[in-house]
C-alpha positions, 0 to 999 in steps of 0.5 A: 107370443111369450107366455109371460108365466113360462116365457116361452111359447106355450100357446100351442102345446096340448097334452101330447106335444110341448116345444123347447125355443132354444134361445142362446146357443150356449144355454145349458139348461132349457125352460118346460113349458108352464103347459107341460109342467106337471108331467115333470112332477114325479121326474128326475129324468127324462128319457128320450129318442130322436134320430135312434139316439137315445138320451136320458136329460136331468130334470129340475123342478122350481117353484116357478120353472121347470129345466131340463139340462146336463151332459146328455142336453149338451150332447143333444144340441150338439149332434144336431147342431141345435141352436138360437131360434132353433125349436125342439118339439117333443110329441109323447109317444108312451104311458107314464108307469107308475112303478118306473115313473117314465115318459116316453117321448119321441121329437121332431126338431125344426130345421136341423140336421143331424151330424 
């Protein structure tokens, strides 16, 4: 079911995992979860590994949504052919430090070959 605050499908997200439908193959930006929002309180960027590719995406924080988006977002989708209906679940695997103010964050991503 879509969250009618996040639109997305938040139900199922904790404190160490959220997930990211992808809803258009051409969409630039992606809607965080209302569930994993405040994570991305202190952040412009949020860096991440999958596959052993490392990608660091923008982080843009509005009064109602939070998006993730940019050249490595791009880059992303597109190593790993991810498109509509494709799901991206990013699984926290570090401490935020106060002094660098970054998340670590491994993912899984349904469906998907890398190219």
């Amino acid at each position: 079911m879509v969250c009618a605050i996040c639109h997305s499908h938040c139900e199922s997200d904790n404190e160490q995992t959220f997930r990211i439908v992808i809803c258009d193959d051409y969409e630039a930006l992606a809607n965080i979860p209302c569930t994993a929002r405040n994570r991305f309180n202190q952040m412009s960027r949020l860096n991440f590994k999958a596959n052993g590719r490392r990608y660091v995406v923008n982080v843009y924080r509005g009064h109602e949504a939070t998006l993730i988006g940019g050249d490595d977002w791009t880059k992303f989708k597109r190593d790993f052919n991810v498109g509509q209906g494709n799901v991206v679940v990013f699984h926290m695997t570090g401490r935020t430090t106060k002094l660098m103010k970054r998340k670590r964050f491994s993912m899984m991503i349904t469906g998907l070959k890398m190219h």
